[in-house]
C-alpha positions in Angstrom: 152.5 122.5 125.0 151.0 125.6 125.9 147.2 126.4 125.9 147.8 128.9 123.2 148.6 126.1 120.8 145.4 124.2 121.6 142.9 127.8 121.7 141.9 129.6 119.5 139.9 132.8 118.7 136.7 133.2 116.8 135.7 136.8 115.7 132.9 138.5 113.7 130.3 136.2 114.6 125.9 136.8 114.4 124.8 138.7 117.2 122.6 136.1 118.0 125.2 132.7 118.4 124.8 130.2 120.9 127.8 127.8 122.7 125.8 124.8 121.0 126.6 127.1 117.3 130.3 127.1 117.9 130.3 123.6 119.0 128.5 122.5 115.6 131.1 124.4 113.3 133.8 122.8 115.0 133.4 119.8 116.8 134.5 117.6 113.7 137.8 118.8 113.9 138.8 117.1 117.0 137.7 117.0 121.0 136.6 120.4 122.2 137.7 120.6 125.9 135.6 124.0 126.5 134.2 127.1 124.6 134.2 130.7 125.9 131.7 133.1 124.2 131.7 136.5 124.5 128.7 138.3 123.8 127.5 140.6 126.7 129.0 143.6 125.0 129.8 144.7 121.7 130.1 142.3 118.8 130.3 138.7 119.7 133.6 136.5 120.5 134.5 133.0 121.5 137.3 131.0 122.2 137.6 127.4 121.4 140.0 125.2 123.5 140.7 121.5 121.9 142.5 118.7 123.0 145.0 118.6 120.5 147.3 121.7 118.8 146.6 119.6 115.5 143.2 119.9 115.7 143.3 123.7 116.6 145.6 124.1 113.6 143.1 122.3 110.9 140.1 124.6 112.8 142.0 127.4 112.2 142.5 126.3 108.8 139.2 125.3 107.8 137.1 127.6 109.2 139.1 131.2 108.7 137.0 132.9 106.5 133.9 130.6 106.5 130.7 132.6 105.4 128.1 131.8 108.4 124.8 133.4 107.8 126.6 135.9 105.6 128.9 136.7 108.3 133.2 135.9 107.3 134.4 134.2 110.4 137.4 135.2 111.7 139.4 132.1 113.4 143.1 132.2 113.9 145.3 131.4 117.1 145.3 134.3 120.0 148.5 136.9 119.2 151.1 135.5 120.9 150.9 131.6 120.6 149.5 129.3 118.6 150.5 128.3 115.0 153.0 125.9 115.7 151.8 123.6 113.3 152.2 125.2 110.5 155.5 125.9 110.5 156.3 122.3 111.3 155.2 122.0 107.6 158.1 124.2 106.2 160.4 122.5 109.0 159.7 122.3 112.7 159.8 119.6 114.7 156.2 118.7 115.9 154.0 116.3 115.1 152.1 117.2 111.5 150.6 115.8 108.2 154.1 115.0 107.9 155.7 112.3 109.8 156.0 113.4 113.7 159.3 114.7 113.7 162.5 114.9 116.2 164.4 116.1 113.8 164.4 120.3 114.0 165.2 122.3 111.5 165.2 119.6 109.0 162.8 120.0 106.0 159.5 117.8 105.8 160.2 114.8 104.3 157.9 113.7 101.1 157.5 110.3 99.4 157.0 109.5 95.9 155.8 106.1 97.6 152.1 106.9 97.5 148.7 105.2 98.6 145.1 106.5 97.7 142.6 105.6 100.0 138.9 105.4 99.2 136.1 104.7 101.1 136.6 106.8 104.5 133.7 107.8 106.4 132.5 111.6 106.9 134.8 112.2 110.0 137.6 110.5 108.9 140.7 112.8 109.1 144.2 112.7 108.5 145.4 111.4 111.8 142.9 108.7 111.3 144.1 107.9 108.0 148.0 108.8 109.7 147.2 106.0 112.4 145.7 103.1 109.8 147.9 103.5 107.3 151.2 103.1 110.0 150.2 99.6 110.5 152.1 99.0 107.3 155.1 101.4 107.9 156.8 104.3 108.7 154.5 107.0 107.4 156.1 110.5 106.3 152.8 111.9 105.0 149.1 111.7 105.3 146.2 114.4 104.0 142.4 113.6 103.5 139.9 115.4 100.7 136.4 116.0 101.2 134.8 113.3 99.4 136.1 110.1 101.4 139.2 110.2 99.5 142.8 110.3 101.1 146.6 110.1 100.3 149.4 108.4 102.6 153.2 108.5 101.6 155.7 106.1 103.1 158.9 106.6 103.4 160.1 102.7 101.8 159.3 101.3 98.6 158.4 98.1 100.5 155.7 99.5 102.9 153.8 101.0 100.5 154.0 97.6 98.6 152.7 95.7 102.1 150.0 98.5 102.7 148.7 97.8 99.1 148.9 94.2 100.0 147.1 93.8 103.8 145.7 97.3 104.3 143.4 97.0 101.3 139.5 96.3 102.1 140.2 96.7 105.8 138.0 98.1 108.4 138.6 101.9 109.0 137.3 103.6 112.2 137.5 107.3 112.6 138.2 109.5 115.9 134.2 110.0 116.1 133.6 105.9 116.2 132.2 106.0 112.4 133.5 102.7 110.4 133.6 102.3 107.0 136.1 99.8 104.4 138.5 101.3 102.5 140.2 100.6 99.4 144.3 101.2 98.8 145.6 101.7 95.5 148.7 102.9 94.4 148.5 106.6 93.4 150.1 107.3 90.3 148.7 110.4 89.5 150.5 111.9 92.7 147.8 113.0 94.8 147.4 116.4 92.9 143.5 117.3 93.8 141.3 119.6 96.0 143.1 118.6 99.1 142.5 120.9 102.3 146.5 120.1 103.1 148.5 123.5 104.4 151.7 121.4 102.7 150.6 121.9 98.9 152.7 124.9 97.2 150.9 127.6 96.8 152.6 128.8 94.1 153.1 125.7 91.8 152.3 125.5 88.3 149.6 123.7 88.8 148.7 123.4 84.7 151.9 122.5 83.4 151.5 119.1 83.0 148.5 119.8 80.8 150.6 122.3 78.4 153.6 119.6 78.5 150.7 117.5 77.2 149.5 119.5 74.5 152.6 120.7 73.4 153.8 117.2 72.8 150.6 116.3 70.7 151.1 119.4 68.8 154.4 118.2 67.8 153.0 115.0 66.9 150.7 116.0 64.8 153.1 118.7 62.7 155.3 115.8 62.3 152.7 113.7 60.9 151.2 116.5 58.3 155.0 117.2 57.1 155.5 113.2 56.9 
């Protein structure tokens, strides 16, 4: 691990930001080991050093083009480094959303063996949830939303069967020491919402299941008039 997969860079900031600034728009992401701002000269710059790539990653994530006092923040890894993470969802080998993986080069694996979790407190994040949910299996996937709502895939039938069975009304506790009960239902509806996860498709048709939907119903209902 290098330190330019645990830093990273945050431009086009107020003129008038303070260390204790930075440190509110990103300490929920994960430890902060130090932050370096830049602002004797020219336009303000900092860089933000965490404990863990993963956290870096979900900074970089979150906060790239966040509008702070009408000012688009810049965040992305320094050129050179950093960034790991996402490719790990379209293959690589580190530790992710997905299941940590040893296997390079192999794809990501997904589950149709799903879990929705309510109930999580404010900081909960997906390596929380990642770290609960495990006690029931081998977890291949794990994502949070923003409303106290997650999703964990397993990769057996029968773990997501014992995780609906002895993780259900459990205690949760988060990275930041916040505890809360959650609730585990099966999620039948396959975990297609707002999520912040990197690992959705871009791309997907989204709607189709809607039109599917209609179009069957408007076949129903020209078959009923011609009957």
């Amino acid at each position: 691990m290098t330190k330019n997969e645990t830093r990273i860079y945050i431009g086009n900031l107020p003129p008038d930001i303070r260390n204790k600034d930075i440190e509110d728009l990103f300490y929920k992401y994960g430890k902060i080991q130090f932050i370096d701002l830049k602002n004797r000269r020219g336009p303000p710059f900092a860089f933000v050093e965490f404990d863990d790539p993963r956290d870096a990653d979900d900074a970089v994530y979150a906060r790239d083009g966040y509008d702070y006092d009408g000012y688009k923040l810049r965040v992305e890894f320094p050129r050179g480094g950093g960034g790991s993470f996402r490719g790990s969802r379209d293959g690589g080998g580190r530790s992710s959303r997905f299941g940590g993986g040893s296997s390079r080069g192999n794809p990501a694996r997904r589950s149709q063996h799903r879990v929705k979790v309510t109930g999580l407190p404010p900081t909960g994040s997906w390596q929380d949830l990642k770290d609960h949910m495990r006690e029931a299996g081998d977890v291949c996937f794990a994502d949070v939303y923003k409303d106290g709502v997650g999703v964990c895939e397993y990769v057996r039938y029968e773990d997501m069967k014992y995780a609906l069975k002895k993780l259900d009304d459990t205690k949760f506790k988060s990275h930041e020491g916040e505890t809360s009960y959650v609730r585990v239902k099966e999620d039948f509806d396959g975990g297609r919402r707002g999520s912040r996860s990197r690992s959705r498709s871009r791309g997907s048709p989204t709607y189709s299941p809607v039109r599917k939907s209609r179009g069957q119903s408007d076949s129903r209902s020209r078959s009923r008039s011609r009957s």
